[in-house]
KOLPAKE-774772 format. One record per residue: x, y, z of N, C-alpha, C in turn; residue in three letters. Coordinates in steps of 0.02 Angstrom, whole numbers, padded with zeros to 5 digits, always signed. Atoms other than C-alpha are relative to their C-alpha. Example, Ala and Ser with C-alpha at 12.3 -4.5 7.8 and 13.67 -1.06 7.14 Angstrom:
2
+00045-00059+00000+00615-00225+00390+00045+00060+00000ALA;-00042-00059-00003+00684-00053+00357-00039+00055+00037SER;
This chain:
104
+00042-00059+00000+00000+00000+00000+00045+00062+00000UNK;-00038-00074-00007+00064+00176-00043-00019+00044+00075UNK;-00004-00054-00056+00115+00284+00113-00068+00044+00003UNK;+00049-00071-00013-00001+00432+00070-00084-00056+00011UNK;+00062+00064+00013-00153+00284+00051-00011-00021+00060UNK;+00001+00010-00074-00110+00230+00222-00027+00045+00050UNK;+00024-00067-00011-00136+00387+00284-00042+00017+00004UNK;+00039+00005-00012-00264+00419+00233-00055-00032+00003UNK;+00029+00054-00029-00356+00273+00273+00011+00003+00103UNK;+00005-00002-00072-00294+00300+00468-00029+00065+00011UNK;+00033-00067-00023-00356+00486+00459-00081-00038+00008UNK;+00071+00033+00012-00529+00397+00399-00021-00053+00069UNK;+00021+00031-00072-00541+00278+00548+00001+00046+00056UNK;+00004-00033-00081-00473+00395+00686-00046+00059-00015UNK;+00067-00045-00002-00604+00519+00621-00063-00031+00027UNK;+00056+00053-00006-00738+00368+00619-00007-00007+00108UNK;-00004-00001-00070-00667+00334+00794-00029+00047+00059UNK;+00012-00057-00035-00672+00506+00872-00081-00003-00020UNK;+00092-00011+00007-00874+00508+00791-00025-00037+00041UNK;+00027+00082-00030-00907+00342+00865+00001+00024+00090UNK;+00003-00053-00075-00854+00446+01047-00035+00022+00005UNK;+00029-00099+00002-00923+00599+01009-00101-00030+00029UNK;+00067+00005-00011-01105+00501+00990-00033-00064+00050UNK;+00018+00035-00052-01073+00381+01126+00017+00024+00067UNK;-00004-00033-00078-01085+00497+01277-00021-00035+00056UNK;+00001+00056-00086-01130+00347+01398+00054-00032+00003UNK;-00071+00033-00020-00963+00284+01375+00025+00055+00052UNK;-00034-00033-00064-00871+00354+01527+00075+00005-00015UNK;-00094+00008+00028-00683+00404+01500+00007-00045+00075UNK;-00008+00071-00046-00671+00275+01663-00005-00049-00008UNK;-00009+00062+00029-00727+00151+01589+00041-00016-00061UNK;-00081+00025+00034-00607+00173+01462+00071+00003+00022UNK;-00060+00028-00055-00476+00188+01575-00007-00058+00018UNK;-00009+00065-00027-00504+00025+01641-00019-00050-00040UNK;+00004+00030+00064-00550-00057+01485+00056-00004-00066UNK;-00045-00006+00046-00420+00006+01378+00074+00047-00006UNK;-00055-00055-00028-00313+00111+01474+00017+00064-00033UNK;+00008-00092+00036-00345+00288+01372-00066+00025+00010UNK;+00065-00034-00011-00476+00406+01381-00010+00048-00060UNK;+00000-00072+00032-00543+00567+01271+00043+00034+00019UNK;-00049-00032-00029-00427+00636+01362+00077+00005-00037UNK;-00065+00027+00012-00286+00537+01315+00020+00016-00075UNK;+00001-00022+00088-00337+00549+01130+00025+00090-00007UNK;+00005-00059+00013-00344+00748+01146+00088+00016+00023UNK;-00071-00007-00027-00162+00739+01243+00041-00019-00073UNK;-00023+00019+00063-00102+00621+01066-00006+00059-00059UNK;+00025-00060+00089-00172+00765+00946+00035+00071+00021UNK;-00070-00061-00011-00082+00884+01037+00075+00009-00028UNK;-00063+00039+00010+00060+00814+01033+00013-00023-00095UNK;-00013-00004+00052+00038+00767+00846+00014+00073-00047UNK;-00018-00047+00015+00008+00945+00803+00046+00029+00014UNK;-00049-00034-00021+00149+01012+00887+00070-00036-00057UNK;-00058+00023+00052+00262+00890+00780+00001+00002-00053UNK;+00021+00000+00075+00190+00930+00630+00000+00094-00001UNK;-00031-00070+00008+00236+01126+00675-00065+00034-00007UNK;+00073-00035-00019+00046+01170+00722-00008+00020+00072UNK;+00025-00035-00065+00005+01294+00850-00084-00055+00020UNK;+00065+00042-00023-00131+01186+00962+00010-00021+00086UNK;-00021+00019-00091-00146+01184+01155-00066-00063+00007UNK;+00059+00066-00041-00257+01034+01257-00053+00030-00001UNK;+00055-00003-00001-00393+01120+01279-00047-00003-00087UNK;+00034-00011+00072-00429+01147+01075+00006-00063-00013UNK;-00003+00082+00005-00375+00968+01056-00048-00053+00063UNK;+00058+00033-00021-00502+00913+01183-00078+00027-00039UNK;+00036-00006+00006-00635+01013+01112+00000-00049-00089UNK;-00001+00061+00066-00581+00907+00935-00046-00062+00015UNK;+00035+00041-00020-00620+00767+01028-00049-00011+00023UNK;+00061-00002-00027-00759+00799+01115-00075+00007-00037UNK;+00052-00029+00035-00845+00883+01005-00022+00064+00013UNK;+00017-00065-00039-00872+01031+01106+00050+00020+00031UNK;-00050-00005-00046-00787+01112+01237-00012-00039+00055UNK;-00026+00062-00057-00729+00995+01398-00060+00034+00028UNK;+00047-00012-00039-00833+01085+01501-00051-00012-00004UNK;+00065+00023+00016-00990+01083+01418-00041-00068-00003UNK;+00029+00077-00006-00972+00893+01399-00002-00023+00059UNK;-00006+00005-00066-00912+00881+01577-00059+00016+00032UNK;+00065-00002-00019-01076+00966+01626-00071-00065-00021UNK;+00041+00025+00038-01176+00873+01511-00019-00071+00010UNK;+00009+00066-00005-01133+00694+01510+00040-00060+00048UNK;-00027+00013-00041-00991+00662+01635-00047-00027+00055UNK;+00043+00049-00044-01066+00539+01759+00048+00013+00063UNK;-00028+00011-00057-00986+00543+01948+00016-00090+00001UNK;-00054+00070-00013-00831+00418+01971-00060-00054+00069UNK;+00001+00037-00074-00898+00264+02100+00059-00013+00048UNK;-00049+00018-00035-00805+00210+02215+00033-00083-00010UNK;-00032+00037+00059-00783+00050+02125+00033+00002-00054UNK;-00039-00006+00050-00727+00102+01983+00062+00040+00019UNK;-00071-00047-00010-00584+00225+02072+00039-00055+00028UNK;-00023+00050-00017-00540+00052+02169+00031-00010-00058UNK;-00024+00006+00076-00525-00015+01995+00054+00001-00052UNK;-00056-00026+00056-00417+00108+01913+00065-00001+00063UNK;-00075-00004-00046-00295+00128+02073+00026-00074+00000UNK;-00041+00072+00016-00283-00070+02067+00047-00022-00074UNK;-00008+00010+00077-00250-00062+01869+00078+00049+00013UNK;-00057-00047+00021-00112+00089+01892+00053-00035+00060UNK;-00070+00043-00067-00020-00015+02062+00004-00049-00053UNK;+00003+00035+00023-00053-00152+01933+00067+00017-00065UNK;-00034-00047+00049+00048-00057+01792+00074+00003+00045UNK;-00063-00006-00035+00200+00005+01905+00001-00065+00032UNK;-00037+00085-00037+00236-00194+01998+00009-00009-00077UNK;-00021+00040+00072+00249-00251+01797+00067+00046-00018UNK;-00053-00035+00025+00345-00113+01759+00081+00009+00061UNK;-00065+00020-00071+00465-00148+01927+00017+00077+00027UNK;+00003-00065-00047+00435+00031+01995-00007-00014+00063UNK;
């Protein structure tokens, strides 16, 4: 497969992807933390970070509102659910879980 073809074929999914977020606001970035260990978050931190290496002015918050769809806040109001206390168990077992593998 030609480079540029690749390309854009991964722009085309991680767009698909980010939609597939955007219109599943009962997903919880917690439960993707503990499902897959990233969040919207994480994505919006990656696109930062891509723009910056690609010599594009772009801070976190404009790269969350990419992802989001909106701005953080608004979704934060909106559809953000309150952490349990299970699921913070959860993720602190998953991140002690993380550092013992990694011999921290």
């Amino acid at each position: 497969m030609a480079k540029k073809s690749q390309i854009e074929l991964e722009a085309a999914a991680f767009r698909h992807f980010v939609s597939h977020l955007q219109q599943h606001t009962e997903v919880q970035n917690i439960d993707l933390m503990l499902l897959a260990d990233f969040c919207r978050n994480c994505l919006a931190k990656w696109y930062t970070e891509a723009a910056i290496e690609q010599g594009i002015t772009m801070d976190y918050e404009q790269a969350r509102e990419m992802i989001y769809g909106m701005p953080y806040k608004e979704w934060k109001d909106k559809f953000q659910e309150e952490v349990t206390p299970e699921q913070l168990t959860a993720y602190k077992l998953k991140q002690q879980a993380k550092l013992s593998a990694s011999g921290a």
